[in-house]
TORMAR-204373 format. One record per residue (C-alpha): residue number from 1; y, x, z; residue in one letter; chain. Coordinates in steps of 0.1 Angstrom, whole numbers, plus 5000, padded with zeros to 4 digits. Each point is the difference from the previous one (the first is absolute). Layout:
<rs>
R    k     v     u     w  r  c
R  NUM     Y     X     Z  A  A
...
</rs>
This chain:
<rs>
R    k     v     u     w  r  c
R    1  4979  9229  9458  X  A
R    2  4963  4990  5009  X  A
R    3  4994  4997  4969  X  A
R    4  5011  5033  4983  X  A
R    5  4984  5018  5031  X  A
R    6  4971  4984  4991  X  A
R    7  5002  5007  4958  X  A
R    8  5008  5038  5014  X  A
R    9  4967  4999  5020  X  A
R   10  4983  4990  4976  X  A
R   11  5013  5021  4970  X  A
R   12  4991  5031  5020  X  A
R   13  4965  4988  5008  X  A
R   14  4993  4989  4964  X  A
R   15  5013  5035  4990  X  A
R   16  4981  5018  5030  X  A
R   17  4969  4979  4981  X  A
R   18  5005  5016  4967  X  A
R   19  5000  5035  5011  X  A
R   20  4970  4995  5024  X  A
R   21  4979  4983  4975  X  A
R   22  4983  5016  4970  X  A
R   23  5001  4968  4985  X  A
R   24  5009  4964  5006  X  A
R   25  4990  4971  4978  X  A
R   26  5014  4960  5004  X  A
R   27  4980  4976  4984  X  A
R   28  5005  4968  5001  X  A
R   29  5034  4996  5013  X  A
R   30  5011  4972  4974  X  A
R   31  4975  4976  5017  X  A
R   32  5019  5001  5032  X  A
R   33  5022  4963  5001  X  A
R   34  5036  5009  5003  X  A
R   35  5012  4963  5015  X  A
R   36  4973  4989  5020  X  A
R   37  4986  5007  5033  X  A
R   38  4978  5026  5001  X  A
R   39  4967  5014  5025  X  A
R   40  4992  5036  4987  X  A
R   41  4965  5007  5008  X  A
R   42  4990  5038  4991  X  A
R   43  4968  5015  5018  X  A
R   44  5009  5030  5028  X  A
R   45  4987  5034  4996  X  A
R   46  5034  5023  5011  X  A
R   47  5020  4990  5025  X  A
R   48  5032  5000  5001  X  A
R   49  5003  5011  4962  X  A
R   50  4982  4970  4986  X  A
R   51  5032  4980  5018  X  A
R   52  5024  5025  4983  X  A
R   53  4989  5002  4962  X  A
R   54  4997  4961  5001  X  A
R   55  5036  4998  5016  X  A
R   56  5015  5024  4972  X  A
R   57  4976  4986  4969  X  A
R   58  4993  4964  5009  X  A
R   59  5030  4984  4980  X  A
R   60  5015  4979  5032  X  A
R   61  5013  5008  5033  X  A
R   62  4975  4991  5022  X  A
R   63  4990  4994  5037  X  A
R   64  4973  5018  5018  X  A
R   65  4977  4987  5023  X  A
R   66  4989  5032  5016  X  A
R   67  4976  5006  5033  X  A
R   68  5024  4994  5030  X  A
R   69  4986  5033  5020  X  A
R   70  5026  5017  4979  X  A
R   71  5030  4984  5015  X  A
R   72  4996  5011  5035  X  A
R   73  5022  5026  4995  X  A
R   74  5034  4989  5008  X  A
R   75  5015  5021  4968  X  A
R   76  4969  4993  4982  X  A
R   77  5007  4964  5001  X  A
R   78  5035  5001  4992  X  A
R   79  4994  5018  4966  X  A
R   80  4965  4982  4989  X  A
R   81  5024  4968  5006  X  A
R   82  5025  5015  4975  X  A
R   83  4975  5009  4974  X  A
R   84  4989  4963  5008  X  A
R   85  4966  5001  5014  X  A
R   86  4989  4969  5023  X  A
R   87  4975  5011  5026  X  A
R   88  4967  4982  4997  X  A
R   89  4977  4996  5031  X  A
R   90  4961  5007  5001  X  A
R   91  4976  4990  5025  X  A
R   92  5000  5043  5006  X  A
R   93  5037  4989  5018  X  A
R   94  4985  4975  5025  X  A
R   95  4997  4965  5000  X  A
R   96  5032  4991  5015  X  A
R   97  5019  5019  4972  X  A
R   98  4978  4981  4975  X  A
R   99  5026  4973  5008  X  A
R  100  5028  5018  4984  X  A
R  101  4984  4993  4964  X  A
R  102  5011  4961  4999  X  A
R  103  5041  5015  5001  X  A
R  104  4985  5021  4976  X  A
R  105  4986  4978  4982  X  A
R  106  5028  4977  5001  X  A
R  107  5028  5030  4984  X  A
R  108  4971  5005  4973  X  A
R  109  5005  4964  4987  X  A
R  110  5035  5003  5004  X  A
R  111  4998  5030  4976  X  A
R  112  4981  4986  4978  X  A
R  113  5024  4965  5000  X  A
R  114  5029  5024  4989  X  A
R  115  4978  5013  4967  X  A
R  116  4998  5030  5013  X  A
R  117  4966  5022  5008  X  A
R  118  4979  5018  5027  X  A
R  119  4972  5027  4995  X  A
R  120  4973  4997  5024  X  A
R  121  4966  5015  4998  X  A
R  122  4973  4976  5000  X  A
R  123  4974  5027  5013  X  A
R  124  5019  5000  5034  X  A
R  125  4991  5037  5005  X  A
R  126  4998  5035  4979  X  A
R  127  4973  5019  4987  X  A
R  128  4997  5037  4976  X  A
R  129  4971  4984  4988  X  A
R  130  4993  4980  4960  X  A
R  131  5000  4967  5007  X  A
R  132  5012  4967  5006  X  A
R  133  4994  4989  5036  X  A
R  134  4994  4964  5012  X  A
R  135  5034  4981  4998  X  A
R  136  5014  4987  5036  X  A
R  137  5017  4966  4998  X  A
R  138  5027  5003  5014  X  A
R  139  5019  5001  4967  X  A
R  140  4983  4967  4993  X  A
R  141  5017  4988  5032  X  A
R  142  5034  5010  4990  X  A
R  143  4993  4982  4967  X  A
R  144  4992  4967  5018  X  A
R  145  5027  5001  5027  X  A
R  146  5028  4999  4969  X  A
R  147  4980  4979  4979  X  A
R  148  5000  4972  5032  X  A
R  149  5036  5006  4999  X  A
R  150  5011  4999  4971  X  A
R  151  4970  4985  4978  X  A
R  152  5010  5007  4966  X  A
R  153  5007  5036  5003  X  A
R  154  4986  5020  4971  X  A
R  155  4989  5028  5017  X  A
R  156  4989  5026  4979  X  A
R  157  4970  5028  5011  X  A
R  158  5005  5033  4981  X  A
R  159  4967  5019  5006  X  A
R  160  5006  5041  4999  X  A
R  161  4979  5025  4992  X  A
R  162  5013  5037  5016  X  A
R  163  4976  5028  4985  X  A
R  164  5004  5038  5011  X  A
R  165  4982  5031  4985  X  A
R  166  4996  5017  5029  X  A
R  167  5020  4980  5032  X  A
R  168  4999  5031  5022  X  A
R  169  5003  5026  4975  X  A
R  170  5031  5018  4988  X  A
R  171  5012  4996  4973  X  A
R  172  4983  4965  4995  X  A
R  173  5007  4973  4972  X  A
R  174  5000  4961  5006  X  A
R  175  4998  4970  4979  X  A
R  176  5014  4966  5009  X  A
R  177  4987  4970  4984  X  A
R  178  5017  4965  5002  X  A
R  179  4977  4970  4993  X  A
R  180  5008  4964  4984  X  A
R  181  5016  4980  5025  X  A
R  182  4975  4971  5019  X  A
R  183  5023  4968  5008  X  A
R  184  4991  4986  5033  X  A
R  185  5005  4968  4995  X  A
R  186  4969  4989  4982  X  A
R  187  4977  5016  5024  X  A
R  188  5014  4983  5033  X  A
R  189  4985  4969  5013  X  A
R  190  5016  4991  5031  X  A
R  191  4972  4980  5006  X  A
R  192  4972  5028  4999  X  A
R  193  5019  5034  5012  X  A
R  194  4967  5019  5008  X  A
R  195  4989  4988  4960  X  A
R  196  5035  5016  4988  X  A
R  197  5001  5029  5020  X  A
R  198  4967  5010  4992  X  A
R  199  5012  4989  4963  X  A
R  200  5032  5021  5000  X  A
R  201  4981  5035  5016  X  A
R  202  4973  5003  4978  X  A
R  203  5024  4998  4975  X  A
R  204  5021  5020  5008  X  A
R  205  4975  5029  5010  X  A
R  206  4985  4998  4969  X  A
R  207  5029  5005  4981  X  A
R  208  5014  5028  5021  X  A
R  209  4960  5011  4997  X  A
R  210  5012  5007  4960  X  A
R  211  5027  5011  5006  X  A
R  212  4990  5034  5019  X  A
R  213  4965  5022  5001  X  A
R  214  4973  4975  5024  X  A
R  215  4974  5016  5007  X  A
R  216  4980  4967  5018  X  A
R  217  4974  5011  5016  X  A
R  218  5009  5018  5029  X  A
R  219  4966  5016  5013  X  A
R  220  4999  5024  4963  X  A
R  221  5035  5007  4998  X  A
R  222  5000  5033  5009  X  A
R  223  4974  5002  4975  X  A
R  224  5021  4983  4972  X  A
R  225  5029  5021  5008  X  A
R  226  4984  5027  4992  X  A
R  227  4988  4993  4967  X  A
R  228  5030  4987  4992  X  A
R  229  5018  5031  5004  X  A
R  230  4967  5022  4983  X  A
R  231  5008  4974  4972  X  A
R  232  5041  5014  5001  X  A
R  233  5011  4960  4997  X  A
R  234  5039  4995  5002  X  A
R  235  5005  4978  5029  X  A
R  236  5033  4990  4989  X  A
R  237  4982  4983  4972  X  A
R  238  4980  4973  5027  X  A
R  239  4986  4976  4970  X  A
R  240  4984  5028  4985  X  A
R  241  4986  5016  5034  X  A
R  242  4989  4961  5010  X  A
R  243  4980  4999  4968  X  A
R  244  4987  5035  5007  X  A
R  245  4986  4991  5031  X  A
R  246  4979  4970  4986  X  A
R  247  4984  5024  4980  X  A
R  248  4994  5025  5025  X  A
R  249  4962  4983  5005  X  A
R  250  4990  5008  4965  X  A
R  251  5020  5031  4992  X  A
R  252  4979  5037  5002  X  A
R  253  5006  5016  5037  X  A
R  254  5004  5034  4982  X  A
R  255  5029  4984  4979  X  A
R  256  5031  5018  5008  X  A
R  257  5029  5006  4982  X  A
R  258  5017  5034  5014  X  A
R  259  5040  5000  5004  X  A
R  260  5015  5025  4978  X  A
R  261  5017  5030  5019  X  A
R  262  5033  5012  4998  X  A
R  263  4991  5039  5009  X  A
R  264  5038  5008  5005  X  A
R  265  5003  4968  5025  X  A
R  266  4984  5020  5032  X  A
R  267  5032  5025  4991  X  A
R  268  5023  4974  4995  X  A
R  269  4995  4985  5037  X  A
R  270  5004  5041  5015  X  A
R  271  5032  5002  4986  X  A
R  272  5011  4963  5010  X  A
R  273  4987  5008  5038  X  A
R  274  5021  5037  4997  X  A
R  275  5030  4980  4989  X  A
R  276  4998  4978  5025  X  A
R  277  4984  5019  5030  X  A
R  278  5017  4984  5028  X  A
R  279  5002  4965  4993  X  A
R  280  4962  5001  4992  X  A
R  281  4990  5024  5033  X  A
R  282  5019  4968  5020  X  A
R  283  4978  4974  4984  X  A
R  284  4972  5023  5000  X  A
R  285  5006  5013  5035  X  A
R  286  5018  4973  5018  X  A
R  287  5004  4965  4981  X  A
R  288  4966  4993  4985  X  A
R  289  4978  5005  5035  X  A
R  290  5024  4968  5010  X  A
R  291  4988  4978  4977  X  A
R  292  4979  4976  5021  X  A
R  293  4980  4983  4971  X  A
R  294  4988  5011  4968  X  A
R  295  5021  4972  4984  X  A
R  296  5032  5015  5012  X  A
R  297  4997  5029  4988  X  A
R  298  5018  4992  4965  X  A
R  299  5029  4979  5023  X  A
R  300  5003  5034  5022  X  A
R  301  5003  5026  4972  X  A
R  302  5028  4978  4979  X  A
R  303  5022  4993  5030  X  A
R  304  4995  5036  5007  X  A
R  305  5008  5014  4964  X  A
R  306  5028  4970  4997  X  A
R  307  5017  5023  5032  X  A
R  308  4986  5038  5001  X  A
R  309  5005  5005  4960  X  A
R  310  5040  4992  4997  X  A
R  311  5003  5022  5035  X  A
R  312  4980  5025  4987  X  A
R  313  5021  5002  4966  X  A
R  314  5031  5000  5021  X  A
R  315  4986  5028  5021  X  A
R  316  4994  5021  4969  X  A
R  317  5033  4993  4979  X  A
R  318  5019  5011  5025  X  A
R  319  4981  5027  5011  X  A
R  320  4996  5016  4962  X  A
R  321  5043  4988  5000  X  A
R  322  5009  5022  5028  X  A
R  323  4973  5030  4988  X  A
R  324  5013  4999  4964  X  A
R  325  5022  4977  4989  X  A
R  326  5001  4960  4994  X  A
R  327  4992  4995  4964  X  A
R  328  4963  5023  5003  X  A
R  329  4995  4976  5027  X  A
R  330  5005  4970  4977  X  A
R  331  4977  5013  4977  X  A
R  332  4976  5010  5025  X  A
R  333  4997  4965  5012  X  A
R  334  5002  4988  4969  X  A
R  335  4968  5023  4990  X  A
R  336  4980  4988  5030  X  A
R  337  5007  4965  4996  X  A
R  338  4991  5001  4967  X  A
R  339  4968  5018  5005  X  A
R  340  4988  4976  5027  X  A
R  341  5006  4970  4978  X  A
R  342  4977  5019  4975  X  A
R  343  4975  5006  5026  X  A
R  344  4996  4962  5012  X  A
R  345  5002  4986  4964  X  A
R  346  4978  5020  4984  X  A
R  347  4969  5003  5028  X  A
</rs>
C-alpha cells in the first residue's frame, strides 16, 4: 500500500510536471548504474522542484537528504519521511544538533550497503544564480563512513546538471543532464582523507560545472548574465553557453543576436489570464507575496497550480453543468484545458 501511494504521488507530480513545463529534456539517464549504490550529486538552483524532477526522472527510487529546518513541523515531518527524505543538520541548526549527522550518517551507509541511492546536494545551500558553488564535504563524509564499513563498496557518484530557462518565470523550460558515473573507490585513500576529499570535490564540481551554465567569476556575473541573454543563448544547452562564455573576452560588446517575437504571444497570455482569472488573481494577489525566497517561487506556484487548477476546473464544470447542461461543460473544459496546454508548450 506504501508503495502504490507512493507510484500515485508520483504519477500526478510527473503529470503536474508536464503541463507546467514548456519543455523538459533527460539526458543522460542511461549512465545512471541500475545495481549499484548510488550518491546523486546535481547543483541547487530551485528548491524544492530540483528534489521533485530528479525523484520522477532520475531512474531509481531514491533517498533524500534534505535541510532538517523542514521537519519541524509535526505533519511536515510525517510526509517528507514518506516521500523519504532524511534530515541533514547544518551548523545554521546549532552545534548540539550537529551531532545528529553521525545517525545520519550511519542510515546513509546502510543505504548505500542495500544498492540502493540517496540525492544530496553537494552545495549545501540554494541559489537563483549560474553557477556552481563551492562543494561542502559532507557528502565526502558519508562516502567514507560506508567505505570504513564496508571497504569494498562500489559506490557510484552521478554528477547532475539541472538547467532552467527562466527558474522564476512562467511558463519556464528545464533541462536535466546526467553525467558518466565517478567510482569511488579509486579515489579513496584511507590513509590521506583530506588528499581524497579534496580529490573527489574537485571532481566532482567540475563535472557538475559542465554539466549546467558556470558562470565563475562571481564579481562580473551580473555582467555576463547580461550578455548572455543580449546574445539569446539557450541555457538548456549548458556546453554550448559554457563555451560562449569563454569567448565572451574576445567577442564584439555590440554583438547581439535579438529573439524573434511572436506578435500574437502578448494576446495569447490576455486570453490565458481571462480564462483563468481567479486562480491567477490568488497567486497574483495572495500566494506569490508568500514566497519567502526567490528560489521558491517555482516550488510555490506548482504546488499551487498542482491544487487551485483541478478545483478551479471542478468549480467551472459544474457551474457551466447546472447553467446549461453537462456535455457543454465537458467540452468547455475540455477547450480550456486544451488551450492552456497550448499556451505553456508553445511560449
Amino acid at each position: 500500500m506504501r508503495n502504490l501511494g507512493y507510484s500515485i504521488l508520483k504519477f500526478w507530480i510527473k503529470s503536474g510536471f508536464y503541463l507546467y513545463y514548456g519543455k523538459i529534456q533527460i539526458s543522460g539517464l542511461e549512465k545512471v548504474p541500475k545495481d549499484k549504490p548510488v550518491l546523486f550529486l546535481p547543483n541547487h538552483q530551485s528548491a524544492l522542484m530540483d528534489v521533485l524532477l530528479l525523484a520522477v526522472d532520475c531512474g531509481r527510487k531514491p533517498y533524500f537528504l534534505t535541510r532538517s529546518d523542514v521537519f519541524r513541523k509535526t505533519w511536515l515531518k510525517r510526509f517528507f519521511t514518506y516521500l523519504r527524505m532524511i534530515p541533514i543538520y547544518r551548523i545554521r541548526d546549532g552545534r548540539e544538533a550537529l551531532k545528529n549527522n553521525d545517525a545520519v550518517f550511519a542510515r546513509c551507509a546502510e543505504i548505500l550497503e542495500r544498492n540502493q541511492a540517496i540525492l544530496m546536494f553537494p552545495e549545501a545551500n540554494h541559489n537563483i544564480k549560474r553557477r556552481v558553488r563551492p562543494l561542502s564535504k559532507g557528502f565526502t563524509r558519508i562516502l567514507f563512513g560506508a567505505l570504513d564499513k564496508t571497504p569494498n563498496l562500489d559506490i557510484q557518484l552521478v554528477p547532475v546538471g539541472l538547467n532552467y530557462r527562466s527558474n522564476t518565470g512562467f511558463p519556464d523550460q528545464v533541462a536535466v543532464q546526467f553525467g558518466s558515473a565517478i567510482p569511488v573507490l579509486p579515489l579513496y585513500d584511507k590513509s590521506n582523507i583530506h588528499t581524497s576529499t579534496n580529490t573527489i570535490k574537485a571532481l566532482v564540481a567540475e563535472r557538475i560545472s559542465g554539466l549546467t551554465t558556470h558562470i565563475d567569476d562571481e564579481a562580473t556575473y551580473d555582467v555576463t548574465v547580461g550578455r548572455l541573454d543580449a546574445l539569446g543563448v539557450d541555457y538548456l544547452k549548458p556546453s554550448e553557453v559554457n563555451d560562449t562564455i569563454g569567448r565572451l573576452p574576445h567577442m564584439d560588446r555590440g554583438k547581439t543576436s535579438l529573439p524573434v517575437v511572436n506578435g500574437l504571444k502578448p494576446l495569447y497570455k490576455g486570453i490565458f489570464v481571462l480564462a483563468n482569472l481567479p486562480v491567477v488573481l490568488l497567486w497574483w494577489g495572495w500566494m506569490k507575496p508568500k514566497v519567502w525566497e526567490r528560489e521558491f517561487t517555482a516550488t510555490i506556484r506548482f504546488a499551487f497550480s498542482l491544487l487551485a487548477l483541478p478545483a478551479y476546473y471542478l468549480f467551472l464544470f459544474l457551474s457551466i453543468a447546472l447553467l446549461l447542461n453537462p456535455w457543454t461543460a465537458i467540452y468547455s473544459l475540455l477547450g480550456l484545458f486544451l488551450f492552456n496546454w497550448a499556451y505553456v508548450k508553445l511560449s
